[in-house]
N, C-alpha and C positions, 0 to 999 in steps of 0.2 A: 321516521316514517318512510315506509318505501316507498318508490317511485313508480316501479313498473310492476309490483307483482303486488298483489291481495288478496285476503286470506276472507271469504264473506262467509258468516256461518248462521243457519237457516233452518227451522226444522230439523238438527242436529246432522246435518249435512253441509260442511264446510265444503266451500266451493275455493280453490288457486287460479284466482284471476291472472292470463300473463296481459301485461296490453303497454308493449312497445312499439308503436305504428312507425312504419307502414304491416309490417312482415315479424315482428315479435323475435328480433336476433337476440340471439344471445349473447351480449354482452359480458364483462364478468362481474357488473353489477346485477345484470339480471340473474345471473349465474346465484352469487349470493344471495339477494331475496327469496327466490326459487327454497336456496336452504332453510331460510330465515320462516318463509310460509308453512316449507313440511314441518319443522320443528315448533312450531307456533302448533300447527294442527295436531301435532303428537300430543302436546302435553295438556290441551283443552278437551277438559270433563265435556262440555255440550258438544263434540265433535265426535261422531258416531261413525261419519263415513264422510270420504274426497273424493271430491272433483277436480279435475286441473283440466283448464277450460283455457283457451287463446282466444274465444270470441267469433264471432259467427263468419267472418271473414277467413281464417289461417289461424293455426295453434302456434307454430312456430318454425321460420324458414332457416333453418339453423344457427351454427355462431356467426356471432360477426368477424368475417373476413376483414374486414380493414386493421380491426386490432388486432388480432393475428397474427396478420402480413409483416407487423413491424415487431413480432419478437423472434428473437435467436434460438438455438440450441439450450444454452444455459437456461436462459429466463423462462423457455416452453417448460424444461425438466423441473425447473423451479415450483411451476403451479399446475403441472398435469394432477397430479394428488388430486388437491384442491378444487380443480374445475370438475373431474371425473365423478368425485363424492357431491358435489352441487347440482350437475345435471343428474345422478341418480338417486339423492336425497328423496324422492317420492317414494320409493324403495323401501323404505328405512321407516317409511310412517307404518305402524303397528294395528293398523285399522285397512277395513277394506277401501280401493282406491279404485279409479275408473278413471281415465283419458277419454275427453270430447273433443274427437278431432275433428275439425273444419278444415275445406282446402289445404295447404300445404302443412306435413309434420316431416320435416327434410334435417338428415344429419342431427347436431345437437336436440332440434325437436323433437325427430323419432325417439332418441336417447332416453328426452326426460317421459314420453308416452309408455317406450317400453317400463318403465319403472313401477308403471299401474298394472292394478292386478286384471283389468280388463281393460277394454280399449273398443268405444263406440266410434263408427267415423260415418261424415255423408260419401253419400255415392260418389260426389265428384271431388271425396278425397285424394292427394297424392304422395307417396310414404315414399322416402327411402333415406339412402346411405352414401353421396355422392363424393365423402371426402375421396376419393381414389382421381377425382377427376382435379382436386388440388392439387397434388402429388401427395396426399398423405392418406391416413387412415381413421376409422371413426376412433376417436378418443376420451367418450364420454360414456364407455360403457357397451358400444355397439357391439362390439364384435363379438364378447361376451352374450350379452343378454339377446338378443337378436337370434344368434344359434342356438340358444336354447330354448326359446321359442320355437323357432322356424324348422330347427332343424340344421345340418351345416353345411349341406349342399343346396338351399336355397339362401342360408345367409350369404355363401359362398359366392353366390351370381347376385347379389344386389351388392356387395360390397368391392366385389372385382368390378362390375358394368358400373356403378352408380347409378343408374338406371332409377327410373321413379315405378312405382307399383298401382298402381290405381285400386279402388276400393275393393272393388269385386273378386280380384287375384288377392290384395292382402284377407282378405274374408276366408276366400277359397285355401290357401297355405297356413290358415289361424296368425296371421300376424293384427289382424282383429276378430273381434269377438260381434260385434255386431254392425249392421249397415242399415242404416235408413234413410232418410231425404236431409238435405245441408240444413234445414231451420228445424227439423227434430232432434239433432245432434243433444244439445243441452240438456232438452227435455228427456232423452231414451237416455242417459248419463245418469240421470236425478232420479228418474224410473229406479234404475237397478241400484242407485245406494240407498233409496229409500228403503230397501227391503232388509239394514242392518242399523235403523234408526231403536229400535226398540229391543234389539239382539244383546247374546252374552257377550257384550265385549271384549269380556278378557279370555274366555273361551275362541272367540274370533281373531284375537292378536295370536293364542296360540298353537291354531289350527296356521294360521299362515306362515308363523314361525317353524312349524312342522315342516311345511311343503317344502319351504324357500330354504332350509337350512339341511333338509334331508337332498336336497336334489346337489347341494355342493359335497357330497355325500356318499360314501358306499353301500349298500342297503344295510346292513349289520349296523356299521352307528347310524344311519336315517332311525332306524327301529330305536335306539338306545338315549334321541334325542323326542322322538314319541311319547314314551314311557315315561320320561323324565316332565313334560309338558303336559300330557296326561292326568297323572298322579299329582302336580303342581296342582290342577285345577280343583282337588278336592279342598284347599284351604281358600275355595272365594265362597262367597255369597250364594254370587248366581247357580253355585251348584247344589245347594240345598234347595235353593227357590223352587229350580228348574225340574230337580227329581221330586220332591212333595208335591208339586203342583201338578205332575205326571200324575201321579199314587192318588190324587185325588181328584183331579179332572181331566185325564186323560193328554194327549201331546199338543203342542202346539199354545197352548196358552196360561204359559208364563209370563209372567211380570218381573221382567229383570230389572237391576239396578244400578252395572255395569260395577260392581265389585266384586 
């Protein structure tokens, strides 16, 4: 049974509770829950769409510095793997994802937020990348996914300043996708997964498998990993449903069955 992290699934919208008070560090047990959650939500038929939620207070103030402090050179190279694939395990979930950020998503945080395929935060969120003021660097994924997002002349300035971003700046450079008021958070999160509760899901894993696997990608195989995920889709279900139900009533309403 985990401790700090939970997987509540609703409406066919699993929600990733983190809730280690005060500030939701990362630990490297919360590290693995975290893993234990998204793969819990990958492989559950009623799980349509995530959320990874820290709770109306902060999502997550990143790792925990005191465990840290006390490993070496050897034992860090030992479990960077490990910790890197645990805070980007949300990543790796095959369904559409969305981060509800409240107050603080700092270092490790941001990490596991970037891993979502959107990213809601309130106004008086505060995002960044602070490891540089450790003397290290983010290592859970930031420097990567961060630039690709952002861009790498604005990853480049949160990650050299560690600098916190507030909600409005990260809005304005798309390092989130939407802004509303700190107790809408949840709700504007559940809003937009709601909208893939009834959807082709295996056409939705492999639209995202498209984007996310063409962008590691030159365009020539982006196109040949397409094709390949494309053509897959005519051996589901939902693609017979989905075009007879066209040919006979028009778009939009289909009754999929997420095969």
């Amino acid at each position: 049974m985990a401790e700090f992290v939970t997987l509540e699934v609703s409406e066919g919208i699993g929600t990733i509770r983190l809730a280690r008070p005060p500030m939701n560090a990362l630990n490297r047990q919360v590290q693995e829950e975290i893993r234990a959650a998204a793969r819990h939500a990958t492989v559950d038929p009623e799980v349509k769409a995530v959320i990874v939620y820290g709770g109306e207070k902060v999502f997550a103030a990143g790792a925990d510095v005191k465990e840290m402090a006390e490993l070496d050179f050897g034992q860090m190279s030992d479990i960077i793997a490990e910790l890197q694939s645990a805070l980007g395990s949300i990543a790796d979930i095959p369904k559409p994802t969305v981060a509800a950020i409240t107050g603080y998503a700092l270092g490790g945080g941001l990490e596991v937020a970037l891993g979502a395929d959107y990213r809601v935060a309130g106004d008086n969120a505060k995002l960044g990348v602070p490891e540089i003021l450790l003397g290290i660097i983010p290592g859970g994924g930031g420097t990567q996914r961060l630039a690709r997002l952002v861009g790498p002349a604005k990853a480049k300035d949160m990650v050299f300043t560690g600098r916190f971003v507030g909600a409005e700046e990260a809005l304005q450079i798309g390092l989130i996708d939407e802004m509303v008021a700190p107790d809408e958070v949840y709700n504007a999160a559940r809003k937009w997964a709601s909208q893939f509760t009834g959807a082709a899901s295996r056409a939705l894993a492999a639209a995202k498998a498209a984007i996310d696997q063409g962008l590691d990608a030159d365009l020539a195989t982006g196109l040949k990993i397409e094709q390949h995920l494309f053509a897959s889709l005519f051996a589901t279900a939902d693609r017979t449903i989905g075009m007879e139900s066209f040919i006979e009533n028009g778009p939009g309403k289909a009754k999929f069955t997420g095969k």
